[in-house]
C-alpha positions as CSV (number, residue, x, y, z in Angstrom):
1,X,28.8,-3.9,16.6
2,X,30.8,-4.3,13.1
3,X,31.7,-1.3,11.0
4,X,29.4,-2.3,8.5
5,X,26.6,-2.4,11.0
6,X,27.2,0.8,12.7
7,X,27.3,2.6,8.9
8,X,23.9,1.1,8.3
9,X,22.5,1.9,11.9
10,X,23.9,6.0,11.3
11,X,22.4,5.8,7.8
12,X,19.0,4.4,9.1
13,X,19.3,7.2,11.8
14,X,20.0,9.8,9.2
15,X,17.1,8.6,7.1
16,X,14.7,9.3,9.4
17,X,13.6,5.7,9.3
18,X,14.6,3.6,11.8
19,X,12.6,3.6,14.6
20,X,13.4,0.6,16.3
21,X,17.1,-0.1,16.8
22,X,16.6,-3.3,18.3
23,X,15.6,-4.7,15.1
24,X,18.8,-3.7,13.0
25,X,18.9,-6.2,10.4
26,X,14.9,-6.4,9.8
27,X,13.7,-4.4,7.0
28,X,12.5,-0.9,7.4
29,X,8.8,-0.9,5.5
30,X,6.3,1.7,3.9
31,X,2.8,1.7,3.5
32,X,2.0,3.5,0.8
33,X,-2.1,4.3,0.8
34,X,-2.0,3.3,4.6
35,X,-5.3,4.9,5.5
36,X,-7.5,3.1,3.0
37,X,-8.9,-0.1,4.1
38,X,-6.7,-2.3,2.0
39,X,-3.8,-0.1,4.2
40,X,-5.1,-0.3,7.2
41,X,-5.7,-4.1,6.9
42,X,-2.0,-4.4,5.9
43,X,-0.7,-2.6,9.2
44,X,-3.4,-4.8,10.9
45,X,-1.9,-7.9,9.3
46,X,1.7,-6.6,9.7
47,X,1.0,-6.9,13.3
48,X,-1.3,-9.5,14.3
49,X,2.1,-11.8,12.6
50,X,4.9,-9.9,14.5
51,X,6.4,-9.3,10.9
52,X,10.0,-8.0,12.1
53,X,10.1,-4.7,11.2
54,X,13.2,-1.8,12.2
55,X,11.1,1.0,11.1
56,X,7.8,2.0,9.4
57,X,6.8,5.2,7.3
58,X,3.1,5.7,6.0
59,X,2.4,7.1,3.4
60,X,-1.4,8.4,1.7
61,X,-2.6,11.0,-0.4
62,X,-2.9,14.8,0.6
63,X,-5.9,15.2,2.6
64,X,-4.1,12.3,5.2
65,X,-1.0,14.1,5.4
66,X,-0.6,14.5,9.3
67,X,-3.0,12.1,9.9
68,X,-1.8,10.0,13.2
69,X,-1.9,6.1,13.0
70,X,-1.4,4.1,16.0
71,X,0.8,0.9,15.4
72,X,2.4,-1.4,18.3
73,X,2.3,1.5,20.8
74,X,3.6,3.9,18.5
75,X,2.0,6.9,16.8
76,X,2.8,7.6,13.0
77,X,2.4,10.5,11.4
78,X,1.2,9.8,7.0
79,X,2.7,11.9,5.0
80,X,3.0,12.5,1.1
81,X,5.1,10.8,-1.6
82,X,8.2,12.6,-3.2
83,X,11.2,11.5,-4.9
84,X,12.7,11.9,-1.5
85,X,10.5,9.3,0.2
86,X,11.9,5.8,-0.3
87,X,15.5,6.5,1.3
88,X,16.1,3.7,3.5
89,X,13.4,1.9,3.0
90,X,13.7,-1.8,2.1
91,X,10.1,-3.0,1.6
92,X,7.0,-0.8,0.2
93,X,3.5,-2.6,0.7
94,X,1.6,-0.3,-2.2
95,X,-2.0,-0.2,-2.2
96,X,-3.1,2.8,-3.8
97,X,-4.8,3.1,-7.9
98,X,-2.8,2.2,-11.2
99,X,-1.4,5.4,-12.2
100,X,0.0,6.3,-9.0
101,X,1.4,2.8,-8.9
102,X,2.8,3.3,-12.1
103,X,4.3,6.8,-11.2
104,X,6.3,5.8,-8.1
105,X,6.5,1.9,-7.9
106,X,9.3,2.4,-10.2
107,X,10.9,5.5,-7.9
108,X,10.5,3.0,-4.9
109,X,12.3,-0.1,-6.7
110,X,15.2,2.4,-8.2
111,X,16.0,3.9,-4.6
112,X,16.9,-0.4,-4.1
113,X,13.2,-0.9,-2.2
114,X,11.6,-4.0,-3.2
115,X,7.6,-3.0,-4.1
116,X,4.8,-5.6,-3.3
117,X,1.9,-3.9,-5.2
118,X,-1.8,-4.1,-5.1
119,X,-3.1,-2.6,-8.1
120,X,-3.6,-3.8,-11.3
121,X,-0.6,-1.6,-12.8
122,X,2.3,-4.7,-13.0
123,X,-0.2,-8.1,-12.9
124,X,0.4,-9.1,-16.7
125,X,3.5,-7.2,-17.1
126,X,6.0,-9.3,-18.4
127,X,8.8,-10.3,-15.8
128,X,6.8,-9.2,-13.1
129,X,5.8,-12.2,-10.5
130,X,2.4,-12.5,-9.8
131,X,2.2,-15.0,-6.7
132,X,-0.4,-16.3,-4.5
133,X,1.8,-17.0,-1.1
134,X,0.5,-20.6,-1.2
135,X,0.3,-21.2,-5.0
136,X,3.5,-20.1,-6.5
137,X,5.6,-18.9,-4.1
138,X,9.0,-20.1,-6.5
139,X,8.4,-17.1,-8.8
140,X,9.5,-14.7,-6.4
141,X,13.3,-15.4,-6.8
142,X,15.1,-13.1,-9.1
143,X,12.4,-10.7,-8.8
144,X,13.7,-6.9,-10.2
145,X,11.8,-5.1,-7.2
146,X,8.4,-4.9,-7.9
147,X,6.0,-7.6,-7.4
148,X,2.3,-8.1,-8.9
149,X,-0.7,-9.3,-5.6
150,X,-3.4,-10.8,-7.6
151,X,-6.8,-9.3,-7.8
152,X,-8.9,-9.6,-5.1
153,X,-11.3,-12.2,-6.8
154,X,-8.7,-14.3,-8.5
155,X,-7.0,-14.2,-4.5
156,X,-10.3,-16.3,-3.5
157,X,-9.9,-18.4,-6.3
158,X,-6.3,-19.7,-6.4
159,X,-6.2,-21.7,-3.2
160,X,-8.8,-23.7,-4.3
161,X,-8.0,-23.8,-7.8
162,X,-4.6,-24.4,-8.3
163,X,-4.2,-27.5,-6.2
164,X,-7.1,-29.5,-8.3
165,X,-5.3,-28.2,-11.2
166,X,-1.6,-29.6,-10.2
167,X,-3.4,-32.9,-9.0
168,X,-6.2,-33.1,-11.9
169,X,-5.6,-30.5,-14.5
170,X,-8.4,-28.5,-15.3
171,X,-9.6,-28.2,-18.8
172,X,-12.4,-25.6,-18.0
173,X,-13.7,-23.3,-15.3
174,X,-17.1,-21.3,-15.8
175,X,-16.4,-18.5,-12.7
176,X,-19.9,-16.4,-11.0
177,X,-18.2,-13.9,-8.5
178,X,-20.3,-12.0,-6.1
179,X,-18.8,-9.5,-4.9
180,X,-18.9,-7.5,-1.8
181,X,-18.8,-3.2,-2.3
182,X,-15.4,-3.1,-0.2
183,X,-13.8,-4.1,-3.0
184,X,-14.2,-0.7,-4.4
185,X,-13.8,1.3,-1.1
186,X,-15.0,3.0,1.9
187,X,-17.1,5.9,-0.3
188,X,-18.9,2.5,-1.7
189,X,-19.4,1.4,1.6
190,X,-20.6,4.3,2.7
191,X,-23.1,4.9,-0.6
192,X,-24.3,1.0,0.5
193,X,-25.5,2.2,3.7
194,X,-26.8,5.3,2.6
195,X,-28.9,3.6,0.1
196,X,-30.3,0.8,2.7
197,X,-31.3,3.4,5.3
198,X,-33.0,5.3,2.3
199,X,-34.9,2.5,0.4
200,X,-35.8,1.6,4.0
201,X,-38.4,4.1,4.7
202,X,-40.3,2.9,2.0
203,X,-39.4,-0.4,1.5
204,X,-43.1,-1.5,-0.2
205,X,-42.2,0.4,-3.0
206,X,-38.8,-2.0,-4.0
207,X,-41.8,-4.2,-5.1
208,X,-42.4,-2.1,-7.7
209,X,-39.3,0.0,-8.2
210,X,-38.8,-1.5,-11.6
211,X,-42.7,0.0,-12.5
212,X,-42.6,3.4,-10.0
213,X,-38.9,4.1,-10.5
214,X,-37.6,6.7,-7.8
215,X,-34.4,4.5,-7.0
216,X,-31.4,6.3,-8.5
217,X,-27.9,5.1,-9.4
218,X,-25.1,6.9,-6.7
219,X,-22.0,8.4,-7.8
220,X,-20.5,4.8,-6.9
221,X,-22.2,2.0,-8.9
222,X,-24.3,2.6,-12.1
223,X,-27.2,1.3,-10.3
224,X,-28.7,1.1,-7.0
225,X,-26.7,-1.5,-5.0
226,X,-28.7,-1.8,-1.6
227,X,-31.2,-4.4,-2.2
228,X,-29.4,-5.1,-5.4
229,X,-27.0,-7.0,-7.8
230,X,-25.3,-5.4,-10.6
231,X,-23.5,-7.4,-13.1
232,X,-20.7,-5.3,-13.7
233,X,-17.3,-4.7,-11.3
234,X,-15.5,-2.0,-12.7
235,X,-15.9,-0.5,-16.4
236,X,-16.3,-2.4,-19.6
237,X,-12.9,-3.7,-21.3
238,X,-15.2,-3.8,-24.3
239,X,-18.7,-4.3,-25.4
240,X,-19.7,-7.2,-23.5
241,X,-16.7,-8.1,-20.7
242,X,-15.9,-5.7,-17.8
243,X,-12.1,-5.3,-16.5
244,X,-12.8,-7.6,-13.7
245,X,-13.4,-10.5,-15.5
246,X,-10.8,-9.6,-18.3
247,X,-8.4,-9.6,-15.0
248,X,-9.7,-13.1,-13.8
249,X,-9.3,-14.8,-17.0
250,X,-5.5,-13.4,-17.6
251,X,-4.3,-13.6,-13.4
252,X,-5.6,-17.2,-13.4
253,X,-3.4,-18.7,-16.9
254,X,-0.3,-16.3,-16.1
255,X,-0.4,-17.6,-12.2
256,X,-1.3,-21.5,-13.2
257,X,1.2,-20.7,-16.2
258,X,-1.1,-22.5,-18.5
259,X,-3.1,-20.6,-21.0
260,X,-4.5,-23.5,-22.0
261,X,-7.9,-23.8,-19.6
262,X,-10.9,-22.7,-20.8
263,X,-11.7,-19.7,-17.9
264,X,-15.3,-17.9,-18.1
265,X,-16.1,-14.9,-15.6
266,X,-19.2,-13.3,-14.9
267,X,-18.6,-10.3,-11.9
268,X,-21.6,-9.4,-9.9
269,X,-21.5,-7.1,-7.3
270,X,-23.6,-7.8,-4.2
271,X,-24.6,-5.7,-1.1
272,X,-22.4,-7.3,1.2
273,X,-19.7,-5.1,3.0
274,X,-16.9,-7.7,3.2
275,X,-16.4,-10.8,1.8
276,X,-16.4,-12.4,-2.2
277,X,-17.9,-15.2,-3.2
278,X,-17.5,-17.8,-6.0
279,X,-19.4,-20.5,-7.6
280,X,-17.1,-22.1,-9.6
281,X,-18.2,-25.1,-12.3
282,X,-14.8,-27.2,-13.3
283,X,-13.7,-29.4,-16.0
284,X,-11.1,-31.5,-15.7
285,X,-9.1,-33.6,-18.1
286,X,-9.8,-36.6,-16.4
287,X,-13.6,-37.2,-14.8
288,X,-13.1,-36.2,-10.9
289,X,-14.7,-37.6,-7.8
290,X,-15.9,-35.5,-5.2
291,X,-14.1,-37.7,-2.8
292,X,-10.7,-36.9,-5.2
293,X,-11.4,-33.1,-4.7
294,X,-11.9,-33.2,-1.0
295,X,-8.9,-34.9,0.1
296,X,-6.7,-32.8,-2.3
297,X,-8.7,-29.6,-0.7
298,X,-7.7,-31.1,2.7
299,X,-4.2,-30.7,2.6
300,X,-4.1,-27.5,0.7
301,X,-2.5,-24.4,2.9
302,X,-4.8,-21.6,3.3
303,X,-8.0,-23.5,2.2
304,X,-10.7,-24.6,5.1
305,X,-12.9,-27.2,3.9
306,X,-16.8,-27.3,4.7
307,X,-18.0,-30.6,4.2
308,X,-21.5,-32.4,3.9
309,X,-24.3,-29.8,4.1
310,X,-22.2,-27.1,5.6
311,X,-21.0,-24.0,3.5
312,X,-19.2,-20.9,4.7
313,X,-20.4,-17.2,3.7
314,X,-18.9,-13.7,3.7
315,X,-20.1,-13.2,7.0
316,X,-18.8,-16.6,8.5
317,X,-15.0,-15.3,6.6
318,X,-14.8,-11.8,7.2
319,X,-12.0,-11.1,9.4
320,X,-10.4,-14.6,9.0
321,X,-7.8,-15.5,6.8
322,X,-8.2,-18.9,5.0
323,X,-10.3,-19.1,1.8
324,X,-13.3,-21.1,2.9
325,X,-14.7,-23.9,0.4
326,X,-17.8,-26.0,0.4
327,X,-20.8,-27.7,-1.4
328,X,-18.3,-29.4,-3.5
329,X,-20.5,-31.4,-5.5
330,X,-21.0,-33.4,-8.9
331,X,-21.5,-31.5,-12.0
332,X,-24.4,-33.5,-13.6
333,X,-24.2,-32.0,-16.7
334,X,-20.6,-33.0,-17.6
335,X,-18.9,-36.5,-16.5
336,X,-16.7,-35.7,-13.9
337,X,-17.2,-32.0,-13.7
338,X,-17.5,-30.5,-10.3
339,X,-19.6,-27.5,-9.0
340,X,-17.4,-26.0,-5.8
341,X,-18.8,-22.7,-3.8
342,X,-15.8,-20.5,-2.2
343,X,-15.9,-17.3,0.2
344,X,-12.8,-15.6,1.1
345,X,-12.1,-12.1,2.9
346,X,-11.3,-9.6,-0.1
347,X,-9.4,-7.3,2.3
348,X,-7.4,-9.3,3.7
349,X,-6.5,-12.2,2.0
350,X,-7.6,-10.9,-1.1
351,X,-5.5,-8.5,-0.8
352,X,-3.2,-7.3,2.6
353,X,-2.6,-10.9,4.0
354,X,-0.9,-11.8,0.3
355,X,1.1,-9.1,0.9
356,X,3.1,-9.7,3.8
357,X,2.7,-13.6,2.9
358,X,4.4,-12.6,0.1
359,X,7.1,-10.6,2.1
360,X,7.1,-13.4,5.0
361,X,8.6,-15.4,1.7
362,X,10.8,-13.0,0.8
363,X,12.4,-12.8,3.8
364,X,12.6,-16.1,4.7
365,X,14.0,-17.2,1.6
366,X,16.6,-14.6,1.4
367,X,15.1,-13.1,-1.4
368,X,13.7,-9.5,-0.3
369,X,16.6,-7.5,-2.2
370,X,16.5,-7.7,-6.0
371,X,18.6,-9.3,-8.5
């Protein structure tokens, strides 16, 4: 061992980090929001790819402090953030809401961490990479030590999108999302399943809820969502678009770099548990054969194809980590438009797979310290 590694192995000691001396030279990681499902995707993720690893810390909010977490035979006790907690730490996965992102993303990156984030805090800040692993991996060098994972709904779309729009360039995308109530967490879940045991034990009167009333909005959604759609994910940016599609519009041009398509989002949420879905109507500057789309689609990383009358749904890509697209089809109401249906797994690669894609980049790359 060189003097230089020995100082970093007693420094890792004395840190309180390292947990697996072995892997001297891997970076030690935290999970910050690691018992939310998001957090324990990531760990799930983390491990299912071997990501190399020296140590791990967890980190959630009070009412998990102490909480014991498994991971590769190891038990892991969460604790709380303080100014004290990023010492020796080299990568912070970061799922937790905006403000708390805000507060200590910042802490994290100035104790020499590099910060892949989840929230919506750094997306459309400027020199902040957004990257979708497969999409625009380039713009993670010279990062400053935080980095920007898309929302969850632009995540389904870019795999798909982005390649048409290198090969093609699209002029104009009309976007319906249907979204499933995992996107906004396990109390929504948990008010989903609530709701469909409830409107179950009567379930003539749904026929007529809109005349009898007597189905109430939870303290999740402004509306019932069991048996449901609501046209709205998250609050209103103003008086007619919500946040969600605000975010779609401005994740697609600054990831594409090219505020020059035409994007259109409407944001349902559905009463599914995992899984988003798009159907996406495109323009392109030049008219576009199906043919043309499916053999760009074909050779595009993280995208499986559905051809012919087959079609994936959230069911058929929950758990699984490609973006899944079919019933790619002519748009007969412009020449050389096409209509294209995607599903993709919002937890994880709309959200904890991109992550340690993104950090599988870094390291491989060289790239994992900032500049």
């Amino acid at each position: 061992m060189t003097g230089s590694e020995g100082d970093e192995l007693a420094l890792a000691r004395a840190s309180g980090v390292l947990t697996d001396p072995e892997s001297l030279g891997s970076p030690v990681v935290a999970v910050v929001g690691a018992t939310g499902l998001v957090g324990q995707e990531m760990l799930r993720v983390l491990d299912e790819r071997d990501f190399p690893m020296a140590g791990l810390k967890l980190f959630a909010s009070e009412r998990s402090r102490g909480r014991p977490i498994e991971f590769r035979g190891k038990t892991y006790e969460v604790d709380v953030l303080s100014e004290e907690s990023f010492r020796g730490i080299d990568l912070v996965l970061m799922e937790v809401e905006s403000p708390i992102s805000r507060e200590w993303a910042p802490v994290a990156a100035e104790a020499g961490a590099t910060v892949i984030d989840n929230s919506s805090a750094w997306r459309m800040e400027e020199g902040i990479p957004l990257v979708v692993a497969e999409v625009n991996p380039e713009d993670l060098q010279g990062h400053r030590g935080i980095i920007a994972n898309p929302n969850c709904t632009t995540m389904t779309l870019m795999p798909v999108l982005a390649p048409l729009h290198r090969e093609f360039g699209v002029r104009r995308a009309v976007i319906t999302s249907l979204q499933s109530v995992s996107g906004t967490g396990q109390a929504a879940l948990r008010e989903l399943e609530k709701q469909a045991l409830r409107f179950l034990d009567r379930p003539s009167g749904l026929r007529r809820a809109g005349v009898d009333g007597g189905y109430e909005a939870g303290e999740i959604y402004p509306k019932p969502i069991a048996f449901n759609v609501i046209p709205q994910c998250d609050d209103f940016a103003d008086e007619v678009r919500t946040k969600e599609e605000v975010k779609l519009v401005a994740e697609t041009h600054k990831i594409l770099n090219d505020d020059s398509i035409g994007v259109i989002a409407t944001c349902v949420r559905v009463p599914v548990e995992v899984g988003h879905s798009l159907s996406v109507v495109v323009e392109f500057n030049r008219p576009v054969h199906v043919e043309e789309a499916l053999d760009v689609l074909a050779d595009s990383p993280g995208v499986d194809l559905f051809v012919g009358s087959e079609y994936p749904t959230p069911l058929d890509v929950a758990g699984t980590d490609d973006v899944c697209v079919g019933r790619i089809r002519p748009d007969t109401s412009s020449e050389g438009g096409l209509a294209i249906w995607v599903c993709g797994d919002n937890l994880r690669k709309g959200a904890a797979l991109n992550c340690v894609q993104i950090a599988e980049v870094l390291l491989d790359q060289g790239w994992l310290k900032p500049s």
